[in-house]
C-alpha positions in Angstrom: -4.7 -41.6 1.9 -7.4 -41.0 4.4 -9.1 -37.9 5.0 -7.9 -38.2 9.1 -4.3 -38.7 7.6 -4.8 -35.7 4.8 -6.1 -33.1 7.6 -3.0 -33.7 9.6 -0.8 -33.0 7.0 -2.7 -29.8 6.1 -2.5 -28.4 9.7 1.4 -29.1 9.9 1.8 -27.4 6.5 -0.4 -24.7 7.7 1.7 -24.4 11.0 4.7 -24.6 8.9 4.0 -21.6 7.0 2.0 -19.7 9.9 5.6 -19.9 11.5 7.4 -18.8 8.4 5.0 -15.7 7.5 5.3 -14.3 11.2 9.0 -15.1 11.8 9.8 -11.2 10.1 7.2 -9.8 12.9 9.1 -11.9 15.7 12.3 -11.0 14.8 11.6 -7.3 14.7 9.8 -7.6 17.8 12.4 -8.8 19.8 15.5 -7.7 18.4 13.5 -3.6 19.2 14.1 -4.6 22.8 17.4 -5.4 22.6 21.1 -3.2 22.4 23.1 -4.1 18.9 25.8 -5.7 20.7 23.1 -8.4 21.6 21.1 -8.0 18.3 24.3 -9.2 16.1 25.5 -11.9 18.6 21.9 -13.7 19.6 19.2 -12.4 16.7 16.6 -15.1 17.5 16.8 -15.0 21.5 14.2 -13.2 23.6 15.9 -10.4 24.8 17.3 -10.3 28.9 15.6 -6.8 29.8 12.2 -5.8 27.7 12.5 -2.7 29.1 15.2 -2.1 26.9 12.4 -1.3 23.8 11.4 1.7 25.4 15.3 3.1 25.4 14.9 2.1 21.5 11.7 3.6 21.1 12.2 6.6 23.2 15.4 7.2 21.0 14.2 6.5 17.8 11.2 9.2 18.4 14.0 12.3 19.3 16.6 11.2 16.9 16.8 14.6 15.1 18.6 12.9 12.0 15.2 10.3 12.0 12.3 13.2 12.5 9.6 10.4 13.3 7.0 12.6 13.6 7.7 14.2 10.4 8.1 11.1 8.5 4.7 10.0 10.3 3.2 13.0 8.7 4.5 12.6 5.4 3.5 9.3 5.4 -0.3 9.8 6.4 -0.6 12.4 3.7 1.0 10.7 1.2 -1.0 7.7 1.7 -4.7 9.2 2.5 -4.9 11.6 -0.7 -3.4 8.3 -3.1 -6.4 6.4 -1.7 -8.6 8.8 -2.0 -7.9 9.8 -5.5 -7.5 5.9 -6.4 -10.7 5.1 -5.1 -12.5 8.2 -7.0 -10.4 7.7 -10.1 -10.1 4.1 -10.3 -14.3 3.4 -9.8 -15.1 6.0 -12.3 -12.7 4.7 -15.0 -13.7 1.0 -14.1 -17.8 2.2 -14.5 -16.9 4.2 -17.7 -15.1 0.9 -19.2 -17.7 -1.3 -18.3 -21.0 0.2 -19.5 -19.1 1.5 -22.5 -19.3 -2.0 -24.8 -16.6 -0.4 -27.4 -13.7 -2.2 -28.8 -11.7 1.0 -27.7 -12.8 0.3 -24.3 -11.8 -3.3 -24.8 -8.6 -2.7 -25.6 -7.8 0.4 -22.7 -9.0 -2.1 -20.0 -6.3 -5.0 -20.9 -3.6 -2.6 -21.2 -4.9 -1.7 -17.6 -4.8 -5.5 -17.1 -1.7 -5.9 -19.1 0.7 -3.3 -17.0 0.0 -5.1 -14.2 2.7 -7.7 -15.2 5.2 -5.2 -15.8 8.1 -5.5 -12.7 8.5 -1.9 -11.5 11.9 -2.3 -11.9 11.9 -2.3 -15.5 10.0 1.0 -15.4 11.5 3.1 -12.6 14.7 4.8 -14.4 12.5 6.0 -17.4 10.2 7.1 -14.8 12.0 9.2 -13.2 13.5 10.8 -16.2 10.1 11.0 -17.4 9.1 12.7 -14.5 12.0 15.0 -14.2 11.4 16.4 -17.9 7.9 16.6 -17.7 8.3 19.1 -14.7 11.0 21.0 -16.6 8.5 21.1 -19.5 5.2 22.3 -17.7 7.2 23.9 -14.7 6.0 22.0 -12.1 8.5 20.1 -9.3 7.5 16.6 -9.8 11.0 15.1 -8.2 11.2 15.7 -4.4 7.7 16.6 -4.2 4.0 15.6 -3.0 3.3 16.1 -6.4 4.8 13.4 -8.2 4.9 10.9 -5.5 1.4 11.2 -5.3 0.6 10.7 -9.2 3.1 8.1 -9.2 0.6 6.0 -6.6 -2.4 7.1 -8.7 -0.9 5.6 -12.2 0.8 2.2 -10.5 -2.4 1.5 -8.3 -4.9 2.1 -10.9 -4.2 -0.7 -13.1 -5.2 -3.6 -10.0 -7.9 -1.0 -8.9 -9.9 -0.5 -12.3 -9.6 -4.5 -12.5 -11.0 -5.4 -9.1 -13.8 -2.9 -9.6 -14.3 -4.1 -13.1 -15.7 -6.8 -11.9 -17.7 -6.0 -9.3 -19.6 -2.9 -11.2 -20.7 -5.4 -14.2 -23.0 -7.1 -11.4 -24.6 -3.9 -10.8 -28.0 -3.8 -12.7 -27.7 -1.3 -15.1 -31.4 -0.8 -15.0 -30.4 1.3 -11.8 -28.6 3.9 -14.3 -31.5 4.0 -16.7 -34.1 5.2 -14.0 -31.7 7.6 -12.6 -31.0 9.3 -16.1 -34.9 9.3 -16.9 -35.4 11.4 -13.4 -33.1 14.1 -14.9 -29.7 12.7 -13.4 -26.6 13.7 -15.0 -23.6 11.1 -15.8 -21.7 12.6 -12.9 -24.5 12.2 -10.3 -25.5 8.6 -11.4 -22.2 7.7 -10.5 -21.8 9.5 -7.2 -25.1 9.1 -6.5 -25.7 5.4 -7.6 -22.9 3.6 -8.3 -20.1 4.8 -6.1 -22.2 3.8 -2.9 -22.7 0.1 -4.6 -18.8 -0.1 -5.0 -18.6 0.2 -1.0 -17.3 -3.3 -0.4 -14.8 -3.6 -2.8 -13.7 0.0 -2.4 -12.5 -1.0 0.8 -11.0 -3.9 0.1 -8.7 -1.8 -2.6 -8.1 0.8 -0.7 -6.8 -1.4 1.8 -4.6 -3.3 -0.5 -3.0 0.1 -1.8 -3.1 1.5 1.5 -0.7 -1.5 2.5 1.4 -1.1 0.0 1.6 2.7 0.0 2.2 2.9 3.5 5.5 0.0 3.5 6.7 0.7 0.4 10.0 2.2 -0.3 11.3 1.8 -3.7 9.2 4.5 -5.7 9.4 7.2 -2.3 13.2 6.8 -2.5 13.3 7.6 -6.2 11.0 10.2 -6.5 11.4 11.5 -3.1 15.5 11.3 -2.6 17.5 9.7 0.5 18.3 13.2 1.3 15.1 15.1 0.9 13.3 17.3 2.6 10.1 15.2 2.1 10.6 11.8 4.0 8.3 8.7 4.2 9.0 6.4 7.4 10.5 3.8 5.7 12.8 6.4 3.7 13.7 7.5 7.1 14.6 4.2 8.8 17.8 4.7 6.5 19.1 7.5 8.7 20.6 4.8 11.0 22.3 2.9 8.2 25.6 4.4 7.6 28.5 3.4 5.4 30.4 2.1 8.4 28.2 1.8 11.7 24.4 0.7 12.0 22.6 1.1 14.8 20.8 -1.9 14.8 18.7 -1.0 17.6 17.4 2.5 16.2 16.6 0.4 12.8 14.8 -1.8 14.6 12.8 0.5 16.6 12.1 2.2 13.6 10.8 -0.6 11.8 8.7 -1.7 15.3 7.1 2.0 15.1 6.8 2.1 11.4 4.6 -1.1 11.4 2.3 -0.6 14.4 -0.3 1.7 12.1 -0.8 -0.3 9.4 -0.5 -3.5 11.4 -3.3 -2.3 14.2 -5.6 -0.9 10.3 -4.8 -4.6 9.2 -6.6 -6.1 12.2 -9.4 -4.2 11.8 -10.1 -4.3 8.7 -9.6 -7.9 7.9 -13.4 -8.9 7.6 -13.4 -5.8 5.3 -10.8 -7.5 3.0 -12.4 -10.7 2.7 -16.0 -9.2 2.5 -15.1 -7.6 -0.6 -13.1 -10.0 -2.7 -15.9 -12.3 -2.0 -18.6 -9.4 -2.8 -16.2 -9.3 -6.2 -16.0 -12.7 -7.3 -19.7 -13.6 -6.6 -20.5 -10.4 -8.8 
């Protein structure tokens, strides 16, 4: 096969699954501008009037039973103190782990590695009961809270955080570390102070990897958090248009279509950010 005859089959391929991996954005897109009469009859037609998405929108934002603003909120938080206490937590643990050539700290970083391949759904009903006792026990609300969604993050981000940075921190010289500890630094400043501005690159890229997946993600917020709570993420709220009998395809969709704009527009710009750092991470 010639290398004219392999490049064309690569760009059709490519095409093929370009097509394939935007389809969900197109069909969200267009279906937000249209009413649900039109969304169930014609899904993958352009809609007649794409005025008609900023009826959906408009509705979606003063739905009382949807709150966006609130979800919006609850979101943000949720997803900007898990980052930041990944990227603290997860850089510290992944220095400690790495400089410390124990077989203790051998054997803590594969189970790190190890609970990675865990599926989450083989974890999340003795999590929750776990969660719910330990509250009881200490007496602190960890169900339906900030709380315990928030820790939640922390423990199932840190295992894919600690690894990435692994990696990247065992490039660092460690001749670095020795001349800040013979100028009088403690263990708490040479990280700060030295290493966590070295793990810049890859910090980013993990933060937005988790910050992806925090923001979207709606398993874990729905257990911990409740269908009913007080405390809703957005895409725990997109489920106040689903009811038993009736859905109103056109709020879902709206919601969806304003749910996705943040982290698609953060996606954009922080593309180069992404790549930069896995490279930065596998040259080191």
């Amino acid at each position: 096969m010639s290398a004219k005859v392999r490049t064309i089959i690569c760009t059709i391929l490519g095409i093929i699954f370009a097509v394939y991996t935007l389809s969900p954005f197109y069909l969200v897109i267009v279906n937000a501008a249209k009413v649900s009469a039109d969304i169930v009859t014609s899904p993958i037609s352009l809609p007649k009037n794409w005025g008609q998405m900023l009826t959906n929108l408009n509705g979606v934002i003063n739905n009382q039973n949807f709150s966006y603003w609130s979800s919006f909120a609850n979101s943000l938080f949720i997803t900007v103190v898990s980052l930041i206490l990944l990227a603290v937590t997860s850089g510290m643990a992944a220095w400690v782990l790495c400089r410390n050539k124990t077989k203790w700290s051998n054997v803590i970083f594969m189970l790190f590695v190890s609970s990675m391949v865990i599926p989450f759904q083989v974890v999340m009903l003795p999590l929750v009961s776990t969660f719910r006792d330990v509250g009881n026990f200490v007496g602190i609300q960890m169900m339906q809270s900030y709380k315990g969604i928030i820790f939640a993050y922390l423990g199932f981000g840190g295992a894919m955080s600690v690894f990435i940075l692994h990696g990247f921190v065992k490039g660092i010289p460690y001749e670095l570390e020795e001349a800040a500890w013979i100028d009088g630094c403690s263990p708490e400043g040479t990280f700060f102070r030295i290493i966590f501005p070295l793990l810049k690159p890859v910090e980013v890229t993990v933060l937005i990897l988790n910050g992806l997946w925090i923001w979207n993600d709606y398993l874990l917020p729905s257990l911990m958090l409740g269908l009913n709570g007080k405390i809703k993420t957005l895409p725990v709220a997109v489920t106040s248009f689903v009811g038993s009998y009736v859905k109103q395809w056109d709020l879902i969709l709206g919601a969806a279509f304003l749910a996705m704009i943040p982290i698609v527009i953060l996606f954009l710009f922080a593309q180069k950010q992404i790549m930069a750092g896995m490279v930065e991470g596998a040259i080191k």
